[in-house]
C-alpha positions as CSV (number, residue, x, y, z in Angstrom):
1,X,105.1,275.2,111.3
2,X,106.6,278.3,112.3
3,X,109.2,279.4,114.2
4,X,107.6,279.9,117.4
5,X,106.2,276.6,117.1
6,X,109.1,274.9,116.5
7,X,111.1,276.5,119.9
8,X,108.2,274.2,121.9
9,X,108.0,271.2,119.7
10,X,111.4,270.1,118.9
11,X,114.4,269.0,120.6
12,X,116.4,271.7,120.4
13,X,114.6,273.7,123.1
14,X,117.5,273.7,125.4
15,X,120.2,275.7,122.9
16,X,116.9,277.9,121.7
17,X,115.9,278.8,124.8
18,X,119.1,279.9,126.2
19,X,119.3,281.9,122.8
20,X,116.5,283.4,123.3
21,X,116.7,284.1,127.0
22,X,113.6,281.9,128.0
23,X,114.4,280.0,131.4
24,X,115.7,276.8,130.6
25,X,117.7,274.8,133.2
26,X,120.7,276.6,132.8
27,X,119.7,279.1,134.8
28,X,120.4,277.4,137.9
29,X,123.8,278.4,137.3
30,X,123.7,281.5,135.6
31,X,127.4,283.2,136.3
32,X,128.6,279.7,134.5
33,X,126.2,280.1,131.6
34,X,126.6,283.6,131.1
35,X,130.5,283.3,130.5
36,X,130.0,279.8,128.8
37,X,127.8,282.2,126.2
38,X,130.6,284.3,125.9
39,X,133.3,282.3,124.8
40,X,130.7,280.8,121.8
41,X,130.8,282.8,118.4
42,X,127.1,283.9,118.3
43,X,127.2,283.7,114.3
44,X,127.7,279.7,114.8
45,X,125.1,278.9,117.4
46,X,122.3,281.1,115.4
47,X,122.8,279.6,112.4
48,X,122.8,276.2,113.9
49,X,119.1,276.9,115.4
50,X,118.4,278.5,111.8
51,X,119.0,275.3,110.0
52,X,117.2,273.0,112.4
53,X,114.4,275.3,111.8
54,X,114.4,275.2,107.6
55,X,115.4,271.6,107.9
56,X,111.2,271.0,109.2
57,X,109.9,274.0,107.5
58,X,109.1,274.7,104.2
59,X,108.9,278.2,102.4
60,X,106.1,277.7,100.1
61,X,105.8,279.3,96.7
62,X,103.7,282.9,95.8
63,X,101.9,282.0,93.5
64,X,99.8,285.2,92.3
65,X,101.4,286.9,89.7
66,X,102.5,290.6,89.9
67,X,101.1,292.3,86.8
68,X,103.3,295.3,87.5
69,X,105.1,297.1,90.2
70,X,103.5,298.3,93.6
71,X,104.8,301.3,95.1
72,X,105.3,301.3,99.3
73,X,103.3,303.9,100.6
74,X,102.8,304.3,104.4
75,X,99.8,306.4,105.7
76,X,102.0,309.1,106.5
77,X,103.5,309.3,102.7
78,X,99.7,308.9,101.9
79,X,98.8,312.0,103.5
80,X,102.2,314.4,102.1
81,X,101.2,312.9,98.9
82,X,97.7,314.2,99.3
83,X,99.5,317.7,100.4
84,X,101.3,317.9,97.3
85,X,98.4,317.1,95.2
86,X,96.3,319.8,96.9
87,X,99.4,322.6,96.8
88,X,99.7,321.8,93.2
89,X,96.0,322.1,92.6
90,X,96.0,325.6,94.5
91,X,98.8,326.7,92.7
92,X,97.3,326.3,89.6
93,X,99.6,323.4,88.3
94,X,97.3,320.7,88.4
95,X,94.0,320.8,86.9
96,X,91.9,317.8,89.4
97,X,92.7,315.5,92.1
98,X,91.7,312.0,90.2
99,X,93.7,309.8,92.6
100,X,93.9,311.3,95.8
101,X,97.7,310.1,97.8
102,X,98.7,308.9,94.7
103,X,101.2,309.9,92.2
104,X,99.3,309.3,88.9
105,X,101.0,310.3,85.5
106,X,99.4,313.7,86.1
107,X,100.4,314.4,89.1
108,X,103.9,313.2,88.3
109,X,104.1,315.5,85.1
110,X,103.4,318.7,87.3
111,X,105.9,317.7,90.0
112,X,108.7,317.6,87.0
113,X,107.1,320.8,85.4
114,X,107.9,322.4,89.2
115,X,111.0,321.1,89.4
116,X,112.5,322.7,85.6
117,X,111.1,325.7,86.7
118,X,113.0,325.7,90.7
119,X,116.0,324.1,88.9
120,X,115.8,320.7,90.9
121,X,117.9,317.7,90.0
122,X,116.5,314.9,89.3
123,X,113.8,315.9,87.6
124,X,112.2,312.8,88.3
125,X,108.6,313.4,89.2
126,X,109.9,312.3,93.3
127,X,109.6,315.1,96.3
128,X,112.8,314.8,98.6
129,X,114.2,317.2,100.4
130,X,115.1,319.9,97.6
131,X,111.8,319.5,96.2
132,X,109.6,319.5,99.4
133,X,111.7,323.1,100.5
134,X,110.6,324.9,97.2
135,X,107.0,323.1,97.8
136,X,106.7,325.0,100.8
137,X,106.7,328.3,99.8
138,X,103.5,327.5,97.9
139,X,101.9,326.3,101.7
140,X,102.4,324.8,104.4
141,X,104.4,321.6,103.8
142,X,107.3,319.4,105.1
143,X,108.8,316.2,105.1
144,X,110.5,313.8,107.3
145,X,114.0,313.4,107.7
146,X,115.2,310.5,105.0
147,X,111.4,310.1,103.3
148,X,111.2,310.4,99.7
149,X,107.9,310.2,97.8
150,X,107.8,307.9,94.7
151,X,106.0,308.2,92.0
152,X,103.3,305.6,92.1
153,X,103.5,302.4,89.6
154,X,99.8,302.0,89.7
155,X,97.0,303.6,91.9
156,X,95.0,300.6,91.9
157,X,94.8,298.4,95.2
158,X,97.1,295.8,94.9
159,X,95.7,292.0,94.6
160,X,94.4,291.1,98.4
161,X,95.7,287.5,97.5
162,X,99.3,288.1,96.4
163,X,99.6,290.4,99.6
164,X,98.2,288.1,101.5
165,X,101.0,285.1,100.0
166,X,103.9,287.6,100.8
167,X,102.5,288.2,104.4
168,X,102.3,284.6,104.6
169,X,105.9,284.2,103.7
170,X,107.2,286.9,105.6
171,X,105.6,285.7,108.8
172,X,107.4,282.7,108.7
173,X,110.7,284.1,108.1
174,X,110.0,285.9,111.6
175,X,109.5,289.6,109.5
176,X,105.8,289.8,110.2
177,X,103.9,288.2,114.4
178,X,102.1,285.0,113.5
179,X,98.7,285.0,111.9
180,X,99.0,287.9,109.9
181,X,97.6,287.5,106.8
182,X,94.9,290.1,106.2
183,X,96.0,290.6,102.4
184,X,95.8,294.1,103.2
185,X,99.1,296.6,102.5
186,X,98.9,298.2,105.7
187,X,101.9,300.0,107.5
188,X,102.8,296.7,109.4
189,X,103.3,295.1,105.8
190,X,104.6,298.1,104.8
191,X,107.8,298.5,107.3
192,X,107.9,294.7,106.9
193,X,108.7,294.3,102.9
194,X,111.3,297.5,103.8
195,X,113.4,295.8,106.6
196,X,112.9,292.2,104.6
197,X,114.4,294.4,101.6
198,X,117.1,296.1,103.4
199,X,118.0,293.7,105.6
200,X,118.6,291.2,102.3
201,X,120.2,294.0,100.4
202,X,117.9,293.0,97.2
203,X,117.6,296.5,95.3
204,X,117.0,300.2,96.2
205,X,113.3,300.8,94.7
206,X,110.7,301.2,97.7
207,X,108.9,299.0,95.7
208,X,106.9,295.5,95.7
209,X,109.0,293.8,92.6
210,X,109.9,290.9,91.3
211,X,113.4,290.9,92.6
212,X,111.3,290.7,96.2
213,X,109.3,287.9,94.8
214,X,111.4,285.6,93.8
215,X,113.9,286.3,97.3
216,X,110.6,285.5,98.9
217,X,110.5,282.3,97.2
218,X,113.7,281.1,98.1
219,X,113.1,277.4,99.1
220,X,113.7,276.0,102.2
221,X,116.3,273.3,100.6
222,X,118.7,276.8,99.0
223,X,118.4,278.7,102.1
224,X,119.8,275.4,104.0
225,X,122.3,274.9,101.3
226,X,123.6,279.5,101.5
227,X,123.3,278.5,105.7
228,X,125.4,275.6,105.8
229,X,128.2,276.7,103.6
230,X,128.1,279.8,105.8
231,X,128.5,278.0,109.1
232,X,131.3,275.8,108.1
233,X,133.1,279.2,107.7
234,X,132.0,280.8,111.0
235,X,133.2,277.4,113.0
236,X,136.7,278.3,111.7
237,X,136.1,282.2,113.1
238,X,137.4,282.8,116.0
239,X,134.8,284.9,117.9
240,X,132.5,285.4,120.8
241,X,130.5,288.0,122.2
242,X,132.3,289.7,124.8
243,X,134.0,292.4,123.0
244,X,134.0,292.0,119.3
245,X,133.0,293.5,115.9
246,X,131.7,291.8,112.8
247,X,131.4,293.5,109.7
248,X,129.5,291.8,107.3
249,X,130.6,293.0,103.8
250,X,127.3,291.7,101.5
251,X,124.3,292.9,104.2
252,X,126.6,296.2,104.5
253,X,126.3,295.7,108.4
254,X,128.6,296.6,111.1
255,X,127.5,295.2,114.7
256,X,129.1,295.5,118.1
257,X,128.6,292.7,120.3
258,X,129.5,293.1,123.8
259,X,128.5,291.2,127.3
260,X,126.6,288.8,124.9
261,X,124.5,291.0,123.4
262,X,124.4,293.2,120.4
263,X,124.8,296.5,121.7
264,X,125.4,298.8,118.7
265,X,124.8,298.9,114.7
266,X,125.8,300.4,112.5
267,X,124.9,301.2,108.1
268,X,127.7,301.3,105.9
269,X,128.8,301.4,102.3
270,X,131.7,299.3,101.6
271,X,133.9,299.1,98.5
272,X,132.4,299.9,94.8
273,X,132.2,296.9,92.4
274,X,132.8,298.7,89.9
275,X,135.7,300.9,88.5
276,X,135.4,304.2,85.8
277,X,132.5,302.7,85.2
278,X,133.5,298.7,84.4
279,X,133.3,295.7,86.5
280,X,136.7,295.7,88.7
281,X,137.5,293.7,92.3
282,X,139.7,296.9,92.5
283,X,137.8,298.7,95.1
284,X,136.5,295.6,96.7
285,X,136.3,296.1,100.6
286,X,138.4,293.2,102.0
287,X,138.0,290.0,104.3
288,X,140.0,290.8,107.2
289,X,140.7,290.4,110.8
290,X,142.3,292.5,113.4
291,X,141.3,295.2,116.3
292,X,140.5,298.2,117.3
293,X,142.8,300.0,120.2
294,X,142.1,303.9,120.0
295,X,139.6,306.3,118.2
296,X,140.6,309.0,115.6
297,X,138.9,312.2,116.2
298,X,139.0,314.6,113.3
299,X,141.2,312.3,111.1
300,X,143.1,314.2,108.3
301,X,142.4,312.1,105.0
302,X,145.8,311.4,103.6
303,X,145.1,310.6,100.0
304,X,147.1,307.5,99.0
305,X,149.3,306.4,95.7
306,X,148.9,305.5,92.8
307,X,145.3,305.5,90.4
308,X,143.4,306.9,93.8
309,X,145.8,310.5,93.4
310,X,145.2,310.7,90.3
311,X,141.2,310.6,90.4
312,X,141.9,313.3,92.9
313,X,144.5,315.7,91.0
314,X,142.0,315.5,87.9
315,X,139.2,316.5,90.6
316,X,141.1,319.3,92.1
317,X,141.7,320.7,88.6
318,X,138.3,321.3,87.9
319,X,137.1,322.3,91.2
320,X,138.2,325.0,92.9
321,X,136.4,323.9,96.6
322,X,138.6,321.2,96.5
323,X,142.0,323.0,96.1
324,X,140.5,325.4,99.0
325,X,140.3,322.5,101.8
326,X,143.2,320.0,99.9
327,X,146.6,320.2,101.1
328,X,149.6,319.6,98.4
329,X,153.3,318.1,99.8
330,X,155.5,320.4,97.1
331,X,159.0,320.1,97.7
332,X,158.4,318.3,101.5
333,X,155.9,320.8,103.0
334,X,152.7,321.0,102.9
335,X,150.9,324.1,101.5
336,X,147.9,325.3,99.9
337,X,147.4,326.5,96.5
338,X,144.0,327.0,95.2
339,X,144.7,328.3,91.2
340,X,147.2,325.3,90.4
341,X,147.6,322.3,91.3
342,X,151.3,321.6,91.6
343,X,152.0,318.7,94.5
344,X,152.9,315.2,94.3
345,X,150.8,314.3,97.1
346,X,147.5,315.7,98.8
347,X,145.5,315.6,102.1
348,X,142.4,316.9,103.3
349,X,142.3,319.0,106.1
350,X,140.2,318.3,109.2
351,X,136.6,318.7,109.5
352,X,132.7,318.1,108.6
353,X,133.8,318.0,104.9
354,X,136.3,315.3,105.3
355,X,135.5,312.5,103.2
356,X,136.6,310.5,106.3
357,X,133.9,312.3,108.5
358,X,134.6,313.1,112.3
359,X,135.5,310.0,113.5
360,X,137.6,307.2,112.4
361,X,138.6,303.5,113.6
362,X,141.7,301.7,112.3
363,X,141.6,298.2,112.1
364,X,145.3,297.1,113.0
365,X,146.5,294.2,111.3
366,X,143.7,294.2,109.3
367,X,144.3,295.4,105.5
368,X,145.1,299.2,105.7
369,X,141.3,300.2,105.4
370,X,139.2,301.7,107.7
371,X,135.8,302.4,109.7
372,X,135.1,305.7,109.4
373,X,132.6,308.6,109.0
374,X,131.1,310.5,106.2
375,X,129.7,313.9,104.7
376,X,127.8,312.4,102.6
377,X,124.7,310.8,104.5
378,X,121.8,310.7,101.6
379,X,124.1,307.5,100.8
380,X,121.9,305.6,103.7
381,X,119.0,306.0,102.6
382,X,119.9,303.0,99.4
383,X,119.9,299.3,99.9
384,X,122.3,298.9,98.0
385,X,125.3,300.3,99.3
386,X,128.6,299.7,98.0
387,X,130.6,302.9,96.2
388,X,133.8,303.3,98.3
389,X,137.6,303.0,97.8
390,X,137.9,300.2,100.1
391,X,137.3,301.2,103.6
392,X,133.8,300.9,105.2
393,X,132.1,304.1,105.7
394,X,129.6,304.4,108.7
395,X,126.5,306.1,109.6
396,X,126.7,306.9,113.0
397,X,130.6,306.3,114.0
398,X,130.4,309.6,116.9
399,X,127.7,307.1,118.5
400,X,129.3,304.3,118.7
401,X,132.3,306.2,120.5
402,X,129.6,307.5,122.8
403,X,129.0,303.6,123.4
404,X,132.6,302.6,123.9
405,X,132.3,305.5,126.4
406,X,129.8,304.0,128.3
407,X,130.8,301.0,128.4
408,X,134.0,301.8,130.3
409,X,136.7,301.8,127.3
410,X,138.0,305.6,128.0
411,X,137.2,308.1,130.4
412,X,139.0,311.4,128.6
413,X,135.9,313.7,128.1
414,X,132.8,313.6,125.4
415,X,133.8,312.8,122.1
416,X,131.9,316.2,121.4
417,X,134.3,317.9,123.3
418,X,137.1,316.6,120.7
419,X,134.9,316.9,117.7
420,X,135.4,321.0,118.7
421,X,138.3,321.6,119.4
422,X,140.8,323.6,117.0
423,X,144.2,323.9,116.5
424,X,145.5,327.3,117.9
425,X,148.0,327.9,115.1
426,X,146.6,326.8,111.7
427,X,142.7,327.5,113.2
428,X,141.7,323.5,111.7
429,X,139.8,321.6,113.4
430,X,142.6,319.8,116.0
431,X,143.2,315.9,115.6
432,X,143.0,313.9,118.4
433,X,144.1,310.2,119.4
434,X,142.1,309.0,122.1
435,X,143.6,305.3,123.2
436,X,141.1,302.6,124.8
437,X,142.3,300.4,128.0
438,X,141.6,297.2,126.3
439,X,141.5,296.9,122.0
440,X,138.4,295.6,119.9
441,X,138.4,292.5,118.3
442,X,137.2,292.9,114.9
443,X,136.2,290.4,111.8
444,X,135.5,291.5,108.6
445,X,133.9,288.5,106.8
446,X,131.7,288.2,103.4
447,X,129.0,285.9,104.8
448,X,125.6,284.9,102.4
449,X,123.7,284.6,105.6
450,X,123.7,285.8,108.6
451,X,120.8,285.3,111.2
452,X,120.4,287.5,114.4
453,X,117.4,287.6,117.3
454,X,114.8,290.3,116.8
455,X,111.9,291.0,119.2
456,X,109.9,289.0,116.9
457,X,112.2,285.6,116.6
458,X,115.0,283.9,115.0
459,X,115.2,286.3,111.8
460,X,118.0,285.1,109.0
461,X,119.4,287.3,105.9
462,X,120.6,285.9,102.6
463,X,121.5,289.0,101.5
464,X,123.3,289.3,97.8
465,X,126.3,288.4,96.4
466,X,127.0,291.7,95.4
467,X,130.9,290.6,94.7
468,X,129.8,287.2,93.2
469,X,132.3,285.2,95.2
470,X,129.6,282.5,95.3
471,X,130.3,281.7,99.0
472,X,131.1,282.5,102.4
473,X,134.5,283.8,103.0
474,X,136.1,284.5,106.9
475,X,139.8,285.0,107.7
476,X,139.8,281.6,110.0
477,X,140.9,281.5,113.7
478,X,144.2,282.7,114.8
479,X,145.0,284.4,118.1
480,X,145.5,288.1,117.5
């Protein structure tokens, strides 16, 4: 039975339906229900509805096996990947088109030959950015902002039968509308297996893999078992959807809900697992609560103590950029020396090469760490993103001041205006405070699932336990 079915079938119309924002007899007092909704942490009523949905509904089983990797190619990367093949064959590079929008072993080999000789790294066989610029002097050719063509696994058409298994299971998990099983990899499928991917935080090849398979096959009977330990959590959270951020650390998600609804999201890398190179908790972005009262524009990034400083000294010796825009506290002031590096502290100075971006958010009472820009924005485009010191860096933090804007929570100018503005004296790039008329609650949890409403239903991430704390973990209720 799927999902849809279930909201007309079963008994649990009335908390689905208001939910979902079909008319229900609530609406005869709408004022009520509205602030009713509210008060009610979304995260608990969601996975509620999610349960009573997997408790009737079985996930069944793929069944036909993948012989090997299958790359995701949308018709559009279809057709640059046809480009390429036809400015390499111009050029003289490649001898014949065999597999036309594919990226055969041949084709691959020549892409690699053309990158040694423009000096590209990676030289990996895989037009980005770098590689689709120095393709264009050969003709006309470009690329979309963010798209990457793969190398291709196999150009063979993928089995019709397994693709039609994976649509199946992907319609019922609300990923795919309902009777879509044409067992053709079409761009539907296509953007699908992406946002199922993504959304699940499973791994960063654009690929059909096993790792996808066997998330696919989760049973029914696990997912209930990932959704209930994760509810009994989010009863203890103290939350609603008025005015409120949740950051959920595993799905590296950051969403704003406001008036009941979600009204902005956000991508963001959170703590690395990992430390010089070993296994660590070290860097581990924390569970915490607190709020949000003001917005940093143009935040200096104040290096702090211990092992951090020292990563940063023995980066500073060797690169002399660094000593150019880093600030060193020698003998109580702050000065710049770019031959030695001499200080017992450093900062960064303001502006688009700050490692904390333009914009930052403190979370007050929470655990020192932030929510805060970045330079470095190819980091979006993985899956998997963790990599961080601790605080949660975010993809479009400007934005989501432009929301709070909107919505009424300061009145002081653009934050564009700020973003520009420069300190008369030194000539940096002037930091700003601007203070909101009412603070942010935030939550900063570690949940293993997490289920939201999309156009096309009820959708619920498992995403994974990239920490391995083996459960769901909240800060529970207090009033702050």
């Amino acid at each position: 039975m799927l999902l849809t079915d279930l909201i007309k079938r079963t008994s649990i119309a009335f908390s689905l339906m208001a939910a979902l924002s079909l008319p229900s007899k609530a609406d005869e007092h709408p004022q009520e229900q509205v602030q009713q909704n509210l008060r009610v942490n979304p995260q608990k009523e969601l996975l509620q509805q999610a349960i009573d949905y997997f408790e009737v509904t079985e996930i069944p089983r793929i069944r036909t096996r993948l012989r090997r990797r299958i790359t995701l190619n949308d018709s559009y990367q279809i057709e640059r990947k046809a480009r390429v093949q036809v400015l390499l064959l111009n050029s003289g590079g490649l001898r014949v088109i065999e597999n036309p929008g594919c990226f055969d072993t041949e084709t691959v080999a020549v892409i690699k030959k053309f990158q040694k000789s423009n000096r590209i790294r990676p030289m990996d066989g895989a037009v980005g950015e770098a590689t689709a610029s120095a393709l264009s002097q050969l003709g006309d050719f470009s690329l979309e902002e963010g798209v990457t063509l793969w190398p291709d696994a196999s150009c063979s058409a993928p089995d019709t039968q397994l693709i039609s298994e994976i649509q199946r299971n992907l319609m019922l998990l609300n990923f795919l509308p309902d009777n879509f099983t044409s067992g053709i990899l079409d761009d539907d499928t296509v953007q699908a297996i992406r946002d199922y991917k993504r959304g699940n935080a499973i791994n960063n090849a654009d690929t059909i893999d096993s790792q996808l398979l066997n998330h696919l096959n989760l049973p029914s009977r696990e997912r209930l078992i990932i959704m209930e330990g994760a509810l009994r959590q989010h009863s203890r959270l103290r939350g609603d959807s008025e005015n409120h951020i949740y950051v959920n650390i595993p799905e590296f998600k950051f969403r704003y809900y406001n008036n009941g609804k979600v009204q902005f999201e956000m991508d963001l890398v959170v703590g690395a697992t990992r430390n010089r190179g070993l296994l660590s908790t070290k860097w581990h972005t924390n569970v915490q609560r607190g709020y949000v009262n003001n917005i940093i524009v143009n935040p200096w990034w104040n290096v702090p103590d211990g092992s951090l400083t020292r990563e940063v000294r023995e980066d500073m010796e060797k690169n002399r950029h660094l000593r150019e825009n880093m600030q060193q506290l020698v003998d109580g002031r702050w000065i710049f020396d770019k031959e030695n590096v001499v200080g017992r502290r450093f900062r960064y100075i303001p502006g688009p090469e700050n490692p904390l971006g333009r914009v930052a958010y403190d979370i007050h009472g929470g655990e020192g760490e932030m929510i805060h820009g970045t330079p470095f924005m190819r980091l979006f485009n993985k899956t998997i993103r963790e990599g961080s010191h601790g605080c949660m860096r975010s993809d479009h933090p400007i934005e989501f001041a432009n929301r709070l804007m909107e919505l009424g929570f300061f009145s002081s100018g653009s934050i564009d205006d700020y973003i520009n503005l420069r300190d008369e004296r030194t000539g940096f790039y002037r930091t700003s405070t601007i203070d909101l008329n009412r603070r942010v609650l935030v939550n900063v949890v570690y949940s293993l699932a997490w289920a939201e409403n999309r156009r096309s239903g009820l959708v619920v991430f498992f995403p994974n336990d990239i920490y391995n704390y083996n459960r769901t973990i909240v800060i529970p209720a207090e009033d702050y």
